[in-house]
GUKE-244334 format. One record per atom (N, C-alpha, C): residue number from 1; residue in one letter; atom name; x, y, z. Coordinates in steps of 0.1 Angstrom, whole numbers, padded with zeros to 4 digits. Example, Ala and Ser with C-alpha at 12.3 -4.5 7.8 and 13.67 -1.06 7.14 Angstrom:
BEGIN
1 | A | N | 0132 | -0057 | 0078
1 | A | CA | 0123 | -0045 | 0078
1 | A | C | 0132 | -0033 | 0078
2 | S | N | 0128 | -0022 | 0071
2 | S | CA | 0137 | -0011 | 0071
2 | S | C | 0129 | 0000 | 0079
***
This chain:
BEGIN
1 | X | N | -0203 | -0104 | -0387
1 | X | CA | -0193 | -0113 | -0382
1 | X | C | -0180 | -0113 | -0391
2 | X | N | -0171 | -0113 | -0390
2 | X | CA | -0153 | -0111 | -0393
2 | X | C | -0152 | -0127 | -0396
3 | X | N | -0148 | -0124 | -0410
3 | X | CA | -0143 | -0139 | -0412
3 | X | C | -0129 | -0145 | -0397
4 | X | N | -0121 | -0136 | -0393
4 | X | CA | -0117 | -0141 | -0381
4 | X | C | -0125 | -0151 | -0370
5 | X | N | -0136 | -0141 | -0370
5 | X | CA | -0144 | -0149 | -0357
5 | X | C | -0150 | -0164 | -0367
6 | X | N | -0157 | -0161 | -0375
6 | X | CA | -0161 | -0174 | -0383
6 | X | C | -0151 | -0186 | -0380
7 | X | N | -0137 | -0183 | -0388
7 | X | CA | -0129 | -0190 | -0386
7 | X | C | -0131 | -0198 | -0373
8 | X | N | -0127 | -0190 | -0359
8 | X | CA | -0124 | -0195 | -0347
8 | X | C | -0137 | -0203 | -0342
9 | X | N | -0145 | -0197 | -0345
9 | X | CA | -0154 | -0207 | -0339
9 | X | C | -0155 | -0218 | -0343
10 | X | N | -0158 | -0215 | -0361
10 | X | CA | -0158 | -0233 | -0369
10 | X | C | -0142 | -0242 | -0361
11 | X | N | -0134 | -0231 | -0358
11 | X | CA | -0119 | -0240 | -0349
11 | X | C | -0122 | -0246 | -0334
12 | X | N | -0127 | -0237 | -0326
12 | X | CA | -0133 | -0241 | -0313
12 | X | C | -0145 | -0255 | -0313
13 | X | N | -0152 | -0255 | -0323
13 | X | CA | -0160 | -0264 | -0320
13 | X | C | -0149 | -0280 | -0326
14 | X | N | -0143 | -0280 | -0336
14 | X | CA | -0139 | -0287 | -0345
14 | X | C | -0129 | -0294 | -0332
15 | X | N | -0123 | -0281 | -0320
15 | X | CA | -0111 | -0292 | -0312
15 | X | C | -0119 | -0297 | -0298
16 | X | N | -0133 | -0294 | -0300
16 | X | CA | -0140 | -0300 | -0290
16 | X | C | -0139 | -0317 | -0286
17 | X | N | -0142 | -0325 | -0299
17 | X | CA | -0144 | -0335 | -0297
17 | X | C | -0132 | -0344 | -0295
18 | X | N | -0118 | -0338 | -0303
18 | X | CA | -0108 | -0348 | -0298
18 | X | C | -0102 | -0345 | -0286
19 | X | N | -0099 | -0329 | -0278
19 | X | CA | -0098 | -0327 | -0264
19 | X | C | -0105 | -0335 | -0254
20 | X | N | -0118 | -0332 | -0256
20 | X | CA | -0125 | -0340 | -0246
20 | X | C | -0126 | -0356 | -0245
21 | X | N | -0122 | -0360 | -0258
21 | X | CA | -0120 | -0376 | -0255
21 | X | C | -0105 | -0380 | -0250
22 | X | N | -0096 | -0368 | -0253
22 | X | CA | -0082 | -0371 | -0247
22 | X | C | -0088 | -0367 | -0231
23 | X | N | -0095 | -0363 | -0226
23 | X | CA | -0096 | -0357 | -0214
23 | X | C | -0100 | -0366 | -0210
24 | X | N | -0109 | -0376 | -0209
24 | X | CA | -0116 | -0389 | -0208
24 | X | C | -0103 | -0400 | -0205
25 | X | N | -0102 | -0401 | -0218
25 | X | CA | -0085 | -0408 | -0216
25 | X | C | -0084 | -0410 | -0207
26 | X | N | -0077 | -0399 | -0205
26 | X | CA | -0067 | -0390 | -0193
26 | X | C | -0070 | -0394 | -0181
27 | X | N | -0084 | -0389 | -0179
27 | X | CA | -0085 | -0389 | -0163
27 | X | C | -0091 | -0402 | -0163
28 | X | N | -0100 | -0406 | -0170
28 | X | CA | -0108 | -0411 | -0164
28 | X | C | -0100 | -0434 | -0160
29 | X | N | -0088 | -0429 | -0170
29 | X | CA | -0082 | -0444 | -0176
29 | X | C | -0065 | -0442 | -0167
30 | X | N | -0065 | -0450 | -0159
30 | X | CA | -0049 | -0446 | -0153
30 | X | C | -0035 | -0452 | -0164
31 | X | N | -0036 | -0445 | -0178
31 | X | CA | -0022 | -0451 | -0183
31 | X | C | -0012 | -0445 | -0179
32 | X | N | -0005 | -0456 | -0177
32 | X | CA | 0008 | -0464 | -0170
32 | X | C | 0019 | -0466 | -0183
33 | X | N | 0011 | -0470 | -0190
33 | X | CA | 0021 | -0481 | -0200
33 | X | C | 0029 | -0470 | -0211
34 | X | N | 0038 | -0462 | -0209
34 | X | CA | 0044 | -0454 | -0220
34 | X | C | 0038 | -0460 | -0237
35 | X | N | 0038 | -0471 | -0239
35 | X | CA | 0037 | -0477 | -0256
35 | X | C | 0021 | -0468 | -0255
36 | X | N | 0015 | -0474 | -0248
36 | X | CA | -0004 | -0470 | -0249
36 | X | C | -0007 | -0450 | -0247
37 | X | N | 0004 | -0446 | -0238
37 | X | CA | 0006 | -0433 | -0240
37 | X | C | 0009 | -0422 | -0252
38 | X | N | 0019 | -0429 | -0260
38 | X | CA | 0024 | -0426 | -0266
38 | X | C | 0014 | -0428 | -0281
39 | X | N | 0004 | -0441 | -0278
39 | X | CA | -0002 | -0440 | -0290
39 | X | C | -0015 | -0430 | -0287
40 | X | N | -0021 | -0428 | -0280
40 | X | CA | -0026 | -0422 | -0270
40 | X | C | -0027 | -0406 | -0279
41 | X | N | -0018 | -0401 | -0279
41 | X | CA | -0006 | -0387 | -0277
41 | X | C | -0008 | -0386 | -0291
42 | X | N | -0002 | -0396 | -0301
42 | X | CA | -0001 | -0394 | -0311
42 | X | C | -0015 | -0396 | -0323
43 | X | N | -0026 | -0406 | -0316
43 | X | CA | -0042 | -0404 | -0320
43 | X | C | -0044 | -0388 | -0319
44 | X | N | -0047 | -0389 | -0308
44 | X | CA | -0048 | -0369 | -0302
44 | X | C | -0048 | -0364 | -0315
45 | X | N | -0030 | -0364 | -0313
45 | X | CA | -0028 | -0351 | -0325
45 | X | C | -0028 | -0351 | -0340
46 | X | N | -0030 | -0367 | -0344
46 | X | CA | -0035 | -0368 | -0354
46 | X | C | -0048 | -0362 | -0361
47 | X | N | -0058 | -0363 | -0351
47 | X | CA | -0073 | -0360 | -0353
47 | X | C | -0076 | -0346 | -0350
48 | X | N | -0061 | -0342 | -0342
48 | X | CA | -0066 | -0327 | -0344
48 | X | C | -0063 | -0319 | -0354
49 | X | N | -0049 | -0322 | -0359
49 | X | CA | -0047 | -0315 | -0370
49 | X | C | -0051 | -0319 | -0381
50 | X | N | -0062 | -0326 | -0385
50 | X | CA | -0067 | -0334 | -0389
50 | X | C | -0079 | -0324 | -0395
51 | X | N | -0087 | -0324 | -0381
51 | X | CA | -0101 | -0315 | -0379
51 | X | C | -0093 | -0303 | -0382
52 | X | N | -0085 | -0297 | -0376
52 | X | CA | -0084 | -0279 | -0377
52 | X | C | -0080 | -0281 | -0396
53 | X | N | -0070 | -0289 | -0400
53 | X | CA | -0069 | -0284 | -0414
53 | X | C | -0082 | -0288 | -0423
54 | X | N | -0092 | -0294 | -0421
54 | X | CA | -0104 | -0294 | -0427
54 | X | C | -0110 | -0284 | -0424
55 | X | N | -0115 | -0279 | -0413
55 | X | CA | -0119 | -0264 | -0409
55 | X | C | -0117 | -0252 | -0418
56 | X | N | -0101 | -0253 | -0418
56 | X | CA | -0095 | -0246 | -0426
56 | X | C | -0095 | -0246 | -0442
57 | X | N | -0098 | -0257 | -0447
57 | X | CA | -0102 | -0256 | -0463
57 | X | C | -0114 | -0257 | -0464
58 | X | N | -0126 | -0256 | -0454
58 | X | CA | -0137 | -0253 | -0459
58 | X | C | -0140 | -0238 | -0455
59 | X | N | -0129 | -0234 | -0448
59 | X | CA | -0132 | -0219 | -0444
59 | X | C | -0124 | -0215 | -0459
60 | X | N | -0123 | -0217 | -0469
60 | X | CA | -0118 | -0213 | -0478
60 | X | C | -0099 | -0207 | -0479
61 | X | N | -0093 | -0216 | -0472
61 | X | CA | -0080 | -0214 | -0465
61 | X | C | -0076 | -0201 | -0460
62 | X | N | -0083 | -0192 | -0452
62 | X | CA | -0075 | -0180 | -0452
62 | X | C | -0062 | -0174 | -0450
63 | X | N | -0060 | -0168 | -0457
63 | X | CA | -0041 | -0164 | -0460
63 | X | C | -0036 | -0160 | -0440
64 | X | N | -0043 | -0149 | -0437
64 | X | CA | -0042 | -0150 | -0422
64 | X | C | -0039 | -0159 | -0415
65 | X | N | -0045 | -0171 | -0418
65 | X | CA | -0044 | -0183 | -0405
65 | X | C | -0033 | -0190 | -0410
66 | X | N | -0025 | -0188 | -0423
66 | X | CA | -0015 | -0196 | -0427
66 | X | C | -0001 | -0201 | -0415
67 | X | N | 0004 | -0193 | -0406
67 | X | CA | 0010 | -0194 | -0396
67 | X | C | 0006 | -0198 | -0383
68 | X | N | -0007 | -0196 | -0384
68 | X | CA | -0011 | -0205 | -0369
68 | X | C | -0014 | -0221 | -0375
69 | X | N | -0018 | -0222 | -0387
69 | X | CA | -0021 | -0240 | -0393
69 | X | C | -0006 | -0245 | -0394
70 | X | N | 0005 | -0242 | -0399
70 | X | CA | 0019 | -0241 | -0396
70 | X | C | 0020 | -0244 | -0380
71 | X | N | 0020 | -0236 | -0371
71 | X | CA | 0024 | -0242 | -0357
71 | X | C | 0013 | -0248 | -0349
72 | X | N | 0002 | -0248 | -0353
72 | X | CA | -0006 | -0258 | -0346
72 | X | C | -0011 | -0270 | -0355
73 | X | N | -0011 | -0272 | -0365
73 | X | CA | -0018 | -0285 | -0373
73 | X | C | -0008 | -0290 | -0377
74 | X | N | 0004 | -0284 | -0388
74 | X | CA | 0013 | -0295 | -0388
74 | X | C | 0018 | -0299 | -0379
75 | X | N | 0022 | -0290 | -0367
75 | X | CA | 0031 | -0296 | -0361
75 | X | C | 0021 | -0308 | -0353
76 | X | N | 0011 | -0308 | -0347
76 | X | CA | 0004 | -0314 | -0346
76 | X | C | 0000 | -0333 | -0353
77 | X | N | 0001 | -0332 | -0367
77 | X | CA | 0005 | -0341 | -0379
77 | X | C | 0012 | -0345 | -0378
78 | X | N | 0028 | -0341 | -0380
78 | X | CA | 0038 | -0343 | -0373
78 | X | C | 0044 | -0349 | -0359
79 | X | N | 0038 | -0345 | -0351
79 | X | CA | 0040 | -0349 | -0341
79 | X | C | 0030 | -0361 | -0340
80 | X | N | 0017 | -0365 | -0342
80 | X | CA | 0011 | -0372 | -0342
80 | X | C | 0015 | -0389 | -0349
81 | X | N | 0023 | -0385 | -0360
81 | X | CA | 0030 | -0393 | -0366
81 | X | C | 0040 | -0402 | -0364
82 | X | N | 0048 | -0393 | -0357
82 | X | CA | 0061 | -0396 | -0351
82 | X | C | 0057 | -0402 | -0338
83 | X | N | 0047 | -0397 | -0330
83 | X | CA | 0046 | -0408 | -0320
83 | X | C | 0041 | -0420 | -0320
84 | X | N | 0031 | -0421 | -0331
84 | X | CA | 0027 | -0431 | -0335
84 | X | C | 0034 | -0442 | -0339
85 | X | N | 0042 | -0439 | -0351
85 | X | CA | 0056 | -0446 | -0355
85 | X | C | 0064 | -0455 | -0343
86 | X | N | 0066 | -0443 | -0336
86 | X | CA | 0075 | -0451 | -0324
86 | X | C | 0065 | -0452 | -0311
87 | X | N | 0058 | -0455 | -0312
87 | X | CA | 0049 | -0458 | -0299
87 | X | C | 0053 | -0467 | -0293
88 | X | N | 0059 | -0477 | -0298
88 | X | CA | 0060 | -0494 | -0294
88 | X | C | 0078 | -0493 | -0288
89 | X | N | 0083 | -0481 | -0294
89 | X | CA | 0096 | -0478 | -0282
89 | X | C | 0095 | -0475 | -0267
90 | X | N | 0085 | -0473 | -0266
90 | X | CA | 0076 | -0469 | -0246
90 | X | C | 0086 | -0458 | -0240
91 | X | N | 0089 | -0450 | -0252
91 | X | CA | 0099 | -0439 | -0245
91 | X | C | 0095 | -0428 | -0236
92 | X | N | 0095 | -0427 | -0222
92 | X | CA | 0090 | -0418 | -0220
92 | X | C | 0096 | -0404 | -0221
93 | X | N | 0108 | -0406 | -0228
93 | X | CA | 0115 | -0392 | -0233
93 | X | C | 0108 | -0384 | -0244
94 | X | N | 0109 | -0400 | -0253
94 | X | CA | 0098 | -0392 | -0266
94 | X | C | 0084 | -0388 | -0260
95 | X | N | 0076 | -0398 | -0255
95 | X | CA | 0064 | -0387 | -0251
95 | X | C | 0064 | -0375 | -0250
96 | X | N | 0076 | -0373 | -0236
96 | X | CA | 0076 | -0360 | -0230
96 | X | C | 0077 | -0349 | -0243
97 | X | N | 0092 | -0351 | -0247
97 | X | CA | 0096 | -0339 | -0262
97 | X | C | 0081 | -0342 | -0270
98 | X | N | 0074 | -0350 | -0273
98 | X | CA | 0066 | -0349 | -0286
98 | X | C | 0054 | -0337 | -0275
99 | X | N | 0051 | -0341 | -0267
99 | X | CA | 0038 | -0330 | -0259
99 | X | C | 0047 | -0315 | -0257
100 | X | N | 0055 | -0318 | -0253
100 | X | CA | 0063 | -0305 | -0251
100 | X | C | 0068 | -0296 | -0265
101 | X | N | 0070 | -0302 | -0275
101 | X | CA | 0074 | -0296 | -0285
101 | X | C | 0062 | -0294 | -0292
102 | X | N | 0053 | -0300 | -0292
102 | X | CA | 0035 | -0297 | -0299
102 | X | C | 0031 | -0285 | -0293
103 | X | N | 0028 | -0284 | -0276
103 | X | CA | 0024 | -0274 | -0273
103 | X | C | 0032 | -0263 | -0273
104 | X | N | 0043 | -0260 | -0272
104 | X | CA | 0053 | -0247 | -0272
104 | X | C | 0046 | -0241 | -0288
105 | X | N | 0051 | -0249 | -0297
105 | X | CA | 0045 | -0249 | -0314
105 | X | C | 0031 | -0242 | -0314
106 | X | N | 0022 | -0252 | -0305
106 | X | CA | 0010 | -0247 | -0311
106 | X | C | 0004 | -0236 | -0295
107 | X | N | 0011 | -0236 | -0287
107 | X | CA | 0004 | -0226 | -0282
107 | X | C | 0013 | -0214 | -0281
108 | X | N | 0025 | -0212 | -0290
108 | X | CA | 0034 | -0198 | -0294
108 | X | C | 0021 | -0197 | -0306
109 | X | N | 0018 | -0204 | -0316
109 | X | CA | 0011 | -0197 | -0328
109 | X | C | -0004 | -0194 | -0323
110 | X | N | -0008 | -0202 | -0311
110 | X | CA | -0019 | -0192 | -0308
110 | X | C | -0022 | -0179 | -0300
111 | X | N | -0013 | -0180 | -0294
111 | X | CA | -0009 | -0167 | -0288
111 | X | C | -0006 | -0153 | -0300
112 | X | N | 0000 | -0159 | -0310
112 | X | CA | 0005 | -0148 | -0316
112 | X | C | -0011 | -0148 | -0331
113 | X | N | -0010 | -0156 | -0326
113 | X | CA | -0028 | -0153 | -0337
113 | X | C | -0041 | -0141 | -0327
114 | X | N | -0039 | -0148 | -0317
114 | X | CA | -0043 | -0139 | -0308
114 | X | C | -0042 | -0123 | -0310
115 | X | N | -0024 | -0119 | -0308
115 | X | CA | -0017 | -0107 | -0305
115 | X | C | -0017 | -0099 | -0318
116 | X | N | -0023 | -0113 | -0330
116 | X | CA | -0023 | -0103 | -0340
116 | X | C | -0040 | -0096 | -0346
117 | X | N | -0045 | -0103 | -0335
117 | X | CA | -0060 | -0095 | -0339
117 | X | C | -0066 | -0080 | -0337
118 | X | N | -0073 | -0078 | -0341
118 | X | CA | -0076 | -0063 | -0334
118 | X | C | -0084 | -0065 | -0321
119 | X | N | -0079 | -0054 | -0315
119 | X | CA | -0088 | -0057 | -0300
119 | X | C | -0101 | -0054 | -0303
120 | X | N | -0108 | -0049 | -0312
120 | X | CA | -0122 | -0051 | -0312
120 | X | C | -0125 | -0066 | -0315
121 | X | N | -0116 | -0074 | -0319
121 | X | CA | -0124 | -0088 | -0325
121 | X | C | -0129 | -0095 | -0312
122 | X | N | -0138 | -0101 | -0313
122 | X | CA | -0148 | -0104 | -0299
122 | X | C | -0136 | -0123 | -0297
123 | X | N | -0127 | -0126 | -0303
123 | X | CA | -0122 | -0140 | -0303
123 | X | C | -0108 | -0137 | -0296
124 | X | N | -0107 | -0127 | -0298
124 | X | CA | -0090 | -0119 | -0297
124 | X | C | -0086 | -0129 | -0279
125 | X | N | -0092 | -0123 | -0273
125 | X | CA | -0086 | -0128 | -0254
125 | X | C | -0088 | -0145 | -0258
126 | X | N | -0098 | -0147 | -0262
126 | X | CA | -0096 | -0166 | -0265
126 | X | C | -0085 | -0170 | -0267
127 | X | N | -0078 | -0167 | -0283
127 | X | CA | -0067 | -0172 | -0288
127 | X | C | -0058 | -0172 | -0279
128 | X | N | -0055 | -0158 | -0270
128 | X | CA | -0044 | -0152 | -0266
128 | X | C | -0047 | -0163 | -0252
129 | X | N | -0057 | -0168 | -0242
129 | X | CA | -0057 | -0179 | -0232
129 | X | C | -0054 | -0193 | -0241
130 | X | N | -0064 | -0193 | -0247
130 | X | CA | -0056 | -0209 | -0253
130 | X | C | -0044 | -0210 | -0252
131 | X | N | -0034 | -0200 | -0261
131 | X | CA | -0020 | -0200 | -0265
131 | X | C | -0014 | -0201 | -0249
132 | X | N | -0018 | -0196 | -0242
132 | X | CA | -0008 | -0196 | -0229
132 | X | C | -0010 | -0211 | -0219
133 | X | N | -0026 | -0211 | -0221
133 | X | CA | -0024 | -0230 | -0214
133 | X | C | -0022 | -0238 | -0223
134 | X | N | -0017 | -0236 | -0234
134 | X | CA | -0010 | -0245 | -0242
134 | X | C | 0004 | -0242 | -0237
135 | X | N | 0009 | -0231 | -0237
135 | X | CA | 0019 | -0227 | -0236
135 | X | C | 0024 | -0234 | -0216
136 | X | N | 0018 | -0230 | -0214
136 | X | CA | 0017 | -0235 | -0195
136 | X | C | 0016 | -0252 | -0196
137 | X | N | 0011 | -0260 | -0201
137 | X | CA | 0015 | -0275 | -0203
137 | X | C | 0027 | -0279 | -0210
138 | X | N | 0034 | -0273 | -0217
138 | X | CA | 0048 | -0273 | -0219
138 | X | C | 0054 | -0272 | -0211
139 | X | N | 0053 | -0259 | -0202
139 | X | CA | 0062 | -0259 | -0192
139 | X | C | 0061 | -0267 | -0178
140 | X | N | 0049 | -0270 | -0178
140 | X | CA | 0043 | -0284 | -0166
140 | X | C | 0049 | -0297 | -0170
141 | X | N | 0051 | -0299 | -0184
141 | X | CA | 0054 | -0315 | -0185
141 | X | C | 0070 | -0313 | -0182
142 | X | N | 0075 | -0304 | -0191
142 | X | CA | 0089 | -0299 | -0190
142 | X | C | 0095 | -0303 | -0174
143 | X | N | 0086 | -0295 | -0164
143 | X | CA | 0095 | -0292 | -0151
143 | X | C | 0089 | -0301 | -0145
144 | X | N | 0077 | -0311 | -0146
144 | X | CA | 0075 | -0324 | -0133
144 | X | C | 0087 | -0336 | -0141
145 | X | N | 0088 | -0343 | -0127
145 | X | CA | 0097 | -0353 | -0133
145 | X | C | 0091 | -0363 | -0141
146 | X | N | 0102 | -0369 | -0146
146 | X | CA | 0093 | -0381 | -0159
146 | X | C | 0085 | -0390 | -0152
147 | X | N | 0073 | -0390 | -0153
147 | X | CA | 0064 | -0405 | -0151
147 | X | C | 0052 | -0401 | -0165
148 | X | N | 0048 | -0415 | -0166
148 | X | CA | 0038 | -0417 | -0176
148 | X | C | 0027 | -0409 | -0166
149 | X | N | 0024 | -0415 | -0158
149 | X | CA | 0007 | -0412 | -0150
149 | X | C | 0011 | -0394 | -0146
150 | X | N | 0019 | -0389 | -0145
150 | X | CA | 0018 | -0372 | -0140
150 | X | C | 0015 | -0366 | -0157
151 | X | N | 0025 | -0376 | -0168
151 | X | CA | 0028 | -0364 | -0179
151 | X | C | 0009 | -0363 | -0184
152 | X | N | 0009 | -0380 | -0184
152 | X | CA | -0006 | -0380 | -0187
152 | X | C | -0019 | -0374 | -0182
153 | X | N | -0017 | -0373 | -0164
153 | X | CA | -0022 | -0364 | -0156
153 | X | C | -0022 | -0353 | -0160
154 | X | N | -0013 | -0342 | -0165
154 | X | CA | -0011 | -0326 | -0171
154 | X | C | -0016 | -0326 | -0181
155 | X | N | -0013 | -0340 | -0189
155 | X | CA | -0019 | -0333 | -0203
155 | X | C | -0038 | -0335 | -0204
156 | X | N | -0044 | -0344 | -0194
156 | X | CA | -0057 | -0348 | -0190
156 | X | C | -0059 | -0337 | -0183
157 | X | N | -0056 | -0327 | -0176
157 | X | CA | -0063 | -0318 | -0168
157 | X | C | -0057 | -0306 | -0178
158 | X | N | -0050 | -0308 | -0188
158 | X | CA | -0052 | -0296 | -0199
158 | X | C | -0062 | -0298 | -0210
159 | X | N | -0064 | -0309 | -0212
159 | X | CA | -0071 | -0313 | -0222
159 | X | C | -0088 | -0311 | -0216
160 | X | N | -0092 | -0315 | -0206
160 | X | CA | -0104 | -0310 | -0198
160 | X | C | -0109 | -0293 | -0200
161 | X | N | -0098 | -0289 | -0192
161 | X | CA | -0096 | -0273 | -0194
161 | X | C | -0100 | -0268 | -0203
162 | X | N | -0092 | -0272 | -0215
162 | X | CA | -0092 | -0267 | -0229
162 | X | C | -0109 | -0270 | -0233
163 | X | N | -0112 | -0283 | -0231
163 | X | CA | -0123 | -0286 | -0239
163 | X | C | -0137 | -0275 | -0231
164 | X | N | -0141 | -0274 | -0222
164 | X | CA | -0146 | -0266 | -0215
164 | X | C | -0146 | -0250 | -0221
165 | X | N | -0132 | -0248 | -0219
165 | X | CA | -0131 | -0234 | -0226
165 | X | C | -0133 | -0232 | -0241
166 | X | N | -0133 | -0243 | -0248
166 | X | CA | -0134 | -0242 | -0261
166 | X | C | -0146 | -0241 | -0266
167 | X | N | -0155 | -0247 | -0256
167 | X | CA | -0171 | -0248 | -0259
167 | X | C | -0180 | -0231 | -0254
168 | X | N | -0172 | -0226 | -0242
168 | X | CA | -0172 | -0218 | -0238
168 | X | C | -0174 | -0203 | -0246
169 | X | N | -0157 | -0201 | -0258
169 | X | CA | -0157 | -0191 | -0261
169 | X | C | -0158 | -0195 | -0275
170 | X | N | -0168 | -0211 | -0278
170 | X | CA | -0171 | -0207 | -0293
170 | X | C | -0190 | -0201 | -0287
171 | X | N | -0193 | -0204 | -0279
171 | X | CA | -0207 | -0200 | -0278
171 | X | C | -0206 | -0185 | -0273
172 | X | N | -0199 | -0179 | -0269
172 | X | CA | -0195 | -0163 | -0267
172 | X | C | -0192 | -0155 | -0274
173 | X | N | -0183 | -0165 | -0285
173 | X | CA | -0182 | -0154 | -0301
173 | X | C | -0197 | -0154 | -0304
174 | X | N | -0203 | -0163 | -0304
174 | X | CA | -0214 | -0165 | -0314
174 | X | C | -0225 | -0155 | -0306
175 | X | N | -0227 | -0157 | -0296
175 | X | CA | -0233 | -0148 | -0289
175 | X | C | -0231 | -0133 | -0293
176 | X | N | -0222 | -0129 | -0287
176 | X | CA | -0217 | -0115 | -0290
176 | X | C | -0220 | -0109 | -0304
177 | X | N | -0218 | -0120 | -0315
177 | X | CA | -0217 | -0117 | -0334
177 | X | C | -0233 | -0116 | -0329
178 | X | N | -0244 | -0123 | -0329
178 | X | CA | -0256 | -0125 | -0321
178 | X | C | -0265 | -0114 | -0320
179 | X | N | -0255 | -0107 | -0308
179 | X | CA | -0258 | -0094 | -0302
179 | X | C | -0256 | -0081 | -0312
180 | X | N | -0248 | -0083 | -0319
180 | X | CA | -0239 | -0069 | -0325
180 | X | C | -0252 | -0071 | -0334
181 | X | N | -0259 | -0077 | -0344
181 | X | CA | -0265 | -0082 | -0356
181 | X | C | -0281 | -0079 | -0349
182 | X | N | -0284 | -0080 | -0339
182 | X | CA | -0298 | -0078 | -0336
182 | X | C | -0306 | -0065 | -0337
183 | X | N | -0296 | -0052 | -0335
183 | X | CA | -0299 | -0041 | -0343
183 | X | C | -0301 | -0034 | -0354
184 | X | N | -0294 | -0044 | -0364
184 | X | CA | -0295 | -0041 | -0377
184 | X | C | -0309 | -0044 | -0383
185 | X | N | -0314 | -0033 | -0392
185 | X | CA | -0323 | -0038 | -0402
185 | X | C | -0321 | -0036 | -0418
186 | X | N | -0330 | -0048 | -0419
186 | X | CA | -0325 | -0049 | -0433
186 | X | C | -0332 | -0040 | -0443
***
């Protein structure tokens, strides 16, 4: 197994738990109220860049992943921060820029974490789909008109997606590393 793949998986499982409770949120809670959105938005991304940079310092920081923890965790911290701070402004402008500017961020650096793997790595097509429906909810909140219940709606039926697929292609790396290793003897 490729410390790459190690990495990604200990990352796939780590953004399981706060995707899918934003997905829950999401669908299952009709908010309405920009302030509760917005704090909402900014838990999220607190707890994710949160988990991925713990991931990441018990994966021993790898120098590689320095640019994808840059556009997906800080900005994530960042952004998580900032909405939080102003949650109680019920902006739905800020919502919109804070989701839209997280995911462009963090699904340009997973894409390009992706494009920078070798095509044998068994994680490589993962990163490179993540990065694009990250990248594809930026441009969904971007072009629906402003309402709380749609932006919340996109980012709930991304956050579902995501979580599924993240469970998906950490049990497929693991599989596959699994497979490759069953031939070997020691």
């Amino acid at each position: 197994m490729t410390p790459d793949t190690q990495v990604s998986i200990r990352l796939y499982w780590a953004s399981v738990a706060p995707t899918a409770i934003l997905a829950v949120l999401c669908v299952f809670l009709r908010i309405d109220q920009t302030d509760f959105a917005l704090a909402v938005v900014g838990g999220f991304l607190l707890i994710l860049g949160l988990d991925q940079t713990a991931v990441l310092a018990m994966s021993g920081k790898p120098r590689a992943w320095g640019g994808w923890w840059v556009g997906q965790s800080v900005t994530a911290l960042a952004g998580g921060v900032f909405a939080a701070i102003f949650a109680t402004s019920g902006s739905l402008a800020l919502l919109s820029w804070v989701i839209v500017v997280w995911s462009v961020l963090a699904g340009g650096s997973s894409l390009l974490r992706g494009l920078r793997m070798t095509t044998a790595e068994p994680v490589r097509r993962d990163w490179i789909s993540l990065g694009l429906m990250t990248l594809l909810l930026a441009g969904a909140v971007a072009l629906v008109p402003a309402s709380v219940v749609w932006t919340m709606g996109l980012l709930g039926a991304w956050a579902s997606i995501v979580t599924v697929f993240s469970v998906i292609a950490a049990l497929s790396a693991r599989s596959v590393v699994v497979g490759e290793t069953e031939g070997e003897e020691d």
